[in-house]
Structures are given as C-alpha cells and as structure tokens.
LOPA-901175 format. One record per residue: residue number from 0; residue in three letters; x, y, z of N, C-alpha, C in turn. Coordinates in pm, 1 decimal. Layout:
n,res,n.east,n.north,n.up,ca.east,ca.north,ca.up,c.east,c.north,c.up
NUM,ALA,X,Y,Z,X,Y,Z,X,Y,Z
...
//
This chain:
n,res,n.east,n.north,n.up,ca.east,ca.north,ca.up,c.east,c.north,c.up
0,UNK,9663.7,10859.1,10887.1,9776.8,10828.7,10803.0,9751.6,10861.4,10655.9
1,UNK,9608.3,10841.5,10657.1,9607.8,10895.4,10445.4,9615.2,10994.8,10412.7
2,UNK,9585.3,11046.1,10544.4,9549.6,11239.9,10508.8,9659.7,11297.0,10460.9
3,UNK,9827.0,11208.9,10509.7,9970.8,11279.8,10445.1,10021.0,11213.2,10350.9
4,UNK,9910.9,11137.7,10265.3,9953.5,11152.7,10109.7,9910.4,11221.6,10028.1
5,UNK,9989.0,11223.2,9938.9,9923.5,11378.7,9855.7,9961.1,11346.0,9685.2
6,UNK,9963.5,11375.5,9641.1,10026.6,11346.4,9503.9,10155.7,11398.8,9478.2
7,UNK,10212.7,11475.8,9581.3,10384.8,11503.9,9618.0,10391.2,11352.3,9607.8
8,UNK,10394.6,11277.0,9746.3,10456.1,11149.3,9771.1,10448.3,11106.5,9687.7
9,UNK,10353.2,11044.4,9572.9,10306.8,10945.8,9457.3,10425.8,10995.7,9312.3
10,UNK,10425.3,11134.1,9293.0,10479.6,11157.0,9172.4,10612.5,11114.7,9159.6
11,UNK,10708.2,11141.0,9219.1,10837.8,11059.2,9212.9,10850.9,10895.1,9226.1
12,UNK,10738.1,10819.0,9227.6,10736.3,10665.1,9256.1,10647.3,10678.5,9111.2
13,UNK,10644.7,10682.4,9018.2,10594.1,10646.0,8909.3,10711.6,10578.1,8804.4
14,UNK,10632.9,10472.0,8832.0,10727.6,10342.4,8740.9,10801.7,10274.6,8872.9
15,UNK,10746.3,10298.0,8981.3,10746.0,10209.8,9076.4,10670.6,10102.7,9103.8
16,UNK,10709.5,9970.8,9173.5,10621.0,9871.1,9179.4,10594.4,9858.5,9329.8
17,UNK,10469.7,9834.4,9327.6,10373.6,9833.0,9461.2,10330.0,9719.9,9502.4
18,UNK,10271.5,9641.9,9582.7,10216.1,9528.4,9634.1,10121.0,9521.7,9658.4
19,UNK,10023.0,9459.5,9586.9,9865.1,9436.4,9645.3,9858.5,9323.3,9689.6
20,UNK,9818.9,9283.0,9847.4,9767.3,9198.1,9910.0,9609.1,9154.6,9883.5
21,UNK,9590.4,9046.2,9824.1,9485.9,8979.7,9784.1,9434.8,8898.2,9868.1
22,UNK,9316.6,8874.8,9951.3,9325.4,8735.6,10002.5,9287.7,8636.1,9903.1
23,UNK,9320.4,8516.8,9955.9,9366.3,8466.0,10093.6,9510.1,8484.7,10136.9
24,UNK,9616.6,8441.0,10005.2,9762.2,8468.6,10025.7,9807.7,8537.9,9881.7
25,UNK,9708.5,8560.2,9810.3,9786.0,8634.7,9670.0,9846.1,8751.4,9669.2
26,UNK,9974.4,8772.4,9606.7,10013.3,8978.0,9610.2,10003.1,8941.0,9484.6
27,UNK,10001.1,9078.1,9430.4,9996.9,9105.5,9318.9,10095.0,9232.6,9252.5
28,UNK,10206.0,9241.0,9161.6,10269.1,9332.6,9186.1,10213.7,9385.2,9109.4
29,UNK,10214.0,9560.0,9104.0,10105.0,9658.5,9050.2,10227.3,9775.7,8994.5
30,UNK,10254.6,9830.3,8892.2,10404.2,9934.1,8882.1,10278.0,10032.6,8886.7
31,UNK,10313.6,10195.3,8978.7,10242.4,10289.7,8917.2,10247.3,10360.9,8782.8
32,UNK,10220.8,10396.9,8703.7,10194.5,10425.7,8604.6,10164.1,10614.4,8564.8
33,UNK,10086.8,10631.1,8635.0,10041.0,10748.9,8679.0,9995.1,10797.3,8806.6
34,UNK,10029.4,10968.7,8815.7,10008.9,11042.1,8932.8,9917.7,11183.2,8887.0
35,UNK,9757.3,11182.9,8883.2,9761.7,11258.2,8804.9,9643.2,11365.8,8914.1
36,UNK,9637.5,11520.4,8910.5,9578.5,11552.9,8964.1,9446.1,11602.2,8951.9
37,UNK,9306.9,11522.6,9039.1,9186.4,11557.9,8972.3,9167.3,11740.7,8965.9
38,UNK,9097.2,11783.7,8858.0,9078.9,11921.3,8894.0,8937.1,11978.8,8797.7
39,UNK,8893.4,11863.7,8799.5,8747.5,11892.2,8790.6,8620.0,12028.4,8821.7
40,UNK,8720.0,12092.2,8971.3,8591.0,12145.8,9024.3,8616.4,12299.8,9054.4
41,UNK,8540.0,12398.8,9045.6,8558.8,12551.0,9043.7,8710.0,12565.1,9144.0
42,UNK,8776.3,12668.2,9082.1,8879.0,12751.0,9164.8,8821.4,12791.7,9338.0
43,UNK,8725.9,12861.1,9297.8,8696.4,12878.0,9462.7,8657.1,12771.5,9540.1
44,UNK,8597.7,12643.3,9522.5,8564.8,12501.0,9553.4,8697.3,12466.1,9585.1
45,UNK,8775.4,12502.4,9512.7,8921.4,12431.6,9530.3,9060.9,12520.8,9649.4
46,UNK,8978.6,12650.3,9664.0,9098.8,12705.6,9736.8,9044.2,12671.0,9923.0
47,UNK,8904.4,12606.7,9909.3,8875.6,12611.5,10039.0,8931.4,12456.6,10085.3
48,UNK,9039.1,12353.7,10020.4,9025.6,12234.8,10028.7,9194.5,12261.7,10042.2
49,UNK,9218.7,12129.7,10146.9,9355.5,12136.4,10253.8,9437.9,12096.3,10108.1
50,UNK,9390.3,12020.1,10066.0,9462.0,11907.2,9923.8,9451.5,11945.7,9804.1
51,UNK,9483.1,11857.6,9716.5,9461.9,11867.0,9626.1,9388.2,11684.2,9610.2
52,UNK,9226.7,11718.2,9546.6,9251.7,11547.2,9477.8,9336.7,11504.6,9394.7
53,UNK,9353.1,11351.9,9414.3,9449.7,11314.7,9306.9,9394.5,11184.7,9245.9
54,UNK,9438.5,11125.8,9162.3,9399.1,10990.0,9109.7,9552.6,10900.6,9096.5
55,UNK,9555.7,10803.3,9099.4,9654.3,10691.2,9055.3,9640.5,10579.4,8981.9
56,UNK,9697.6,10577.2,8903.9,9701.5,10464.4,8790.3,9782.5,10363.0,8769.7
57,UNK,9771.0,10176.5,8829.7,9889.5,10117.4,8821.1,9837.3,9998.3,8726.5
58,UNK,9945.1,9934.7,8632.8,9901.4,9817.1,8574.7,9994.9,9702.5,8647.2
59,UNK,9894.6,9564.4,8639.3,9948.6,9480.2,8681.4,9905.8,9375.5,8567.3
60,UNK,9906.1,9241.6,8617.2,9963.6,9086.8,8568.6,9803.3,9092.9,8467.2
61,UNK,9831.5,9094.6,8333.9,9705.6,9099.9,8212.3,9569.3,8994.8,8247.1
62,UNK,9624.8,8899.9,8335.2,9536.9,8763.2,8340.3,9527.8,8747.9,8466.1
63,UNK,9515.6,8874.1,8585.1,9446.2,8849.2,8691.5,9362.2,8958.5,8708.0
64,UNK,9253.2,8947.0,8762.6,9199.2,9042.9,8776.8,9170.9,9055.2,8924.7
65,UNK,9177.8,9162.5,9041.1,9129.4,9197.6,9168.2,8988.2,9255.4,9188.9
66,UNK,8907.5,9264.1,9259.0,8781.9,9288.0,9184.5,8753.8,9415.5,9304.8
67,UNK,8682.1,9529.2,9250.0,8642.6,9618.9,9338.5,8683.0,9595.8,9485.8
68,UNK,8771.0,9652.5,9582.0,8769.0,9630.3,9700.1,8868.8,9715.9,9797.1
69,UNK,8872.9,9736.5,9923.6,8987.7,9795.7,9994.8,9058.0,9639.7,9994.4
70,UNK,9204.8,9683.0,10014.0,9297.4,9612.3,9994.7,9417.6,9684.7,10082.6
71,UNK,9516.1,9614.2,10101.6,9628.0,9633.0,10135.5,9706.4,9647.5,10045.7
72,UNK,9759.4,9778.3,10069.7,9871.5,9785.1,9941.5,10022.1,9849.4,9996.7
73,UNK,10099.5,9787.6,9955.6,10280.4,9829.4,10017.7,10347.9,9852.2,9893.9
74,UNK,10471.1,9919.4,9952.1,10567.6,10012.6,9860.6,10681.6,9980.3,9959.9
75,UNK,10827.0,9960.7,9943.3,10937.9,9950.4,10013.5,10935.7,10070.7,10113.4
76,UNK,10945.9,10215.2,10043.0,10956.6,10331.2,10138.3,10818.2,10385.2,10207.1
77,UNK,10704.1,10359.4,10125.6,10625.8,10431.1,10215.0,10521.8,10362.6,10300.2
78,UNK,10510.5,10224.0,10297.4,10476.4,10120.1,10395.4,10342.7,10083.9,10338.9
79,UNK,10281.5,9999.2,10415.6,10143.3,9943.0,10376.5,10042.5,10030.6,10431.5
80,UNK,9940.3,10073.0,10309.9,9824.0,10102.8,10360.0,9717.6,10053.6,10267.7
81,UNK,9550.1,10067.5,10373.9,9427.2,9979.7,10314.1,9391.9,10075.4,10189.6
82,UNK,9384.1,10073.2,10084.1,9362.0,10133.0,9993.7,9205.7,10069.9,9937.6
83,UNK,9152.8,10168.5,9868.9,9032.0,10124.3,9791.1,9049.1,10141.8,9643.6
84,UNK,9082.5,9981.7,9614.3,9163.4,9970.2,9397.2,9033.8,9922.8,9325.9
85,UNK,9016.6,9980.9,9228.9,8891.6,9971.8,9144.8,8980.2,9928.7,9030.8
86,UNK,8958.6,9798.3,8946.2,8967.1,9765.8,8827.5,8938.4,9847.5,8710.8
87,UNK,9021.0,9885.0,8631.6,8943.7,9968.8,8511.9,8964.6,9964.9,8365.4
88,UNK,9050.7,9825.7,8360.6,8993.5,9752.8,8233.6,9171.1,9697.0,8181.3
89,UNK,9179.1,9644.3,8096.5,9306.2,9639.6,8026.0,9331.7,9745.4,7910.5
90,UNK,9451.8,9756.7,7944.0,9478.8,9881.1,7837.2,9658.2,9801.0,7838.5
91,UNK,9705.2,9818.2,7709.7,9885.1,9815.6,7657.7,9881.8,9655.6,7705.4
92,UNK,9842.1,9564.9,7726.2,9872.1,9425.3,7749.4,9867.7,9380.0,7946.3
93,UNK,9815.6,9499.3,8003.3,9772.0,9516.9,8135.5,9689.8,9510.3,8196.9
94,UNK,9660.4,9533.1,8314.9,9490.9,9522.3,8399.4,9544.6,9649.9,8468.1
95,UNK,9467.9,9732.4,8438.6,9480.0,9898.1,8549.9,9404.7,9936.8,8630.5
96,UNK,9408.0,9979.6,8723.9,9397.7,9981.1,8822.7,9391.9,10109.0,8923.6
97,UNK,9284.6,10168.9,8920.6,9278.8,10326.8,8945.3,9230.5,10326.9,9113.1
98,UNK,9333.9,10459.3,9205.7,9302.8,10431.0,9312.1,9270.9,10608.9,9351.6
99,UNK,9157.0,10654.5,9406.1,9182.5,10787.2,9429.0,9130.8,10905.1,9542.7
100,UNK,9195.2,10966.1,9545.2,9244.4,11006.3,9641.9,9163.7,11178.2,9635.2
101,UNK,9050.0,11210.9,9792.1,8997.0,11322.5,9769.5,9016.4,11390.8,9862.4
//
C-alpha cells in the first residue's frame, strides 16, 4: 500500500489536516504543510528508481510533542496508514513533524 504514494497524492492535500493516532487514545491533528521532493542524489542514481523520494512536513498542537515512532496516521480521502513521524522541532508557534518517503 505505501509503494502508491508518491508525492502526486501528497501535493494537492497541503494545508490539509491529518490524524495522528497516539497511544493510548490521543489523535493529534497534524495540517500538512509541505510536499517536497528529496533530490539529493546523481541523475543516473535517480533514473534507475521507480519514484521519486519525497519528504513531508506537518505542524501540529505547539505543546504536544509525539516522540520518534511509527504511528497511525489518517486523512478523510486517503485512509489510514502506519507511518514513521519524526519530531523536528517548533518552528511559527508549531511542533513539525517530518515524515519521508524513499
């Protein structure tokens, strides 16, 4: 199922809000923020690869923090999946939240 996301699906849901399932019963709502595509690595490195990497960037609630982990994460249209969200600091009055994708 992850393999058919791509940063197509992600770019039109920016400034969308997402759901992180926390245990035990916490969500956390997360808006994406950014859809951005990694491109770090040589042209020919890159033409032998099905994808493209991508990265994602969402801020959520300033005064919670989720701590390194796979998680469950939902969107109305494109359903729940276990994602792996890395904390990556506060930035604009937020906690962000980078998730990515190789």
């Amino acid at each position: 199922m992850l393999e058919n996301l791509t940063l197509a699906t992600f770019s039109p849901l920016v400034g969308e809000t997402f759901r992180l399932h926390v245990p035990p019963a916490h969500v956390l709502d997360l808006v994406l923020v950014e859809a951005t595509p990694i491109v770090a690595e040589s042209p020919a490195h890159a033409a032998n690869r099905r994808k493209t990497p991508f990265t994602l960037i969402f801020n959520g609630p300033p005064h919670v923090v989720a701590s390194q982990h796979m998680y469950p994460i939902e969107h109305e249209t494109l359903g729940r999946y276990e994602l792996f969200v890395v904390p990556i600091g506060p930035k604009h009055g937020a906690m962000q939240y980078q998730v990515i994708f190789t």
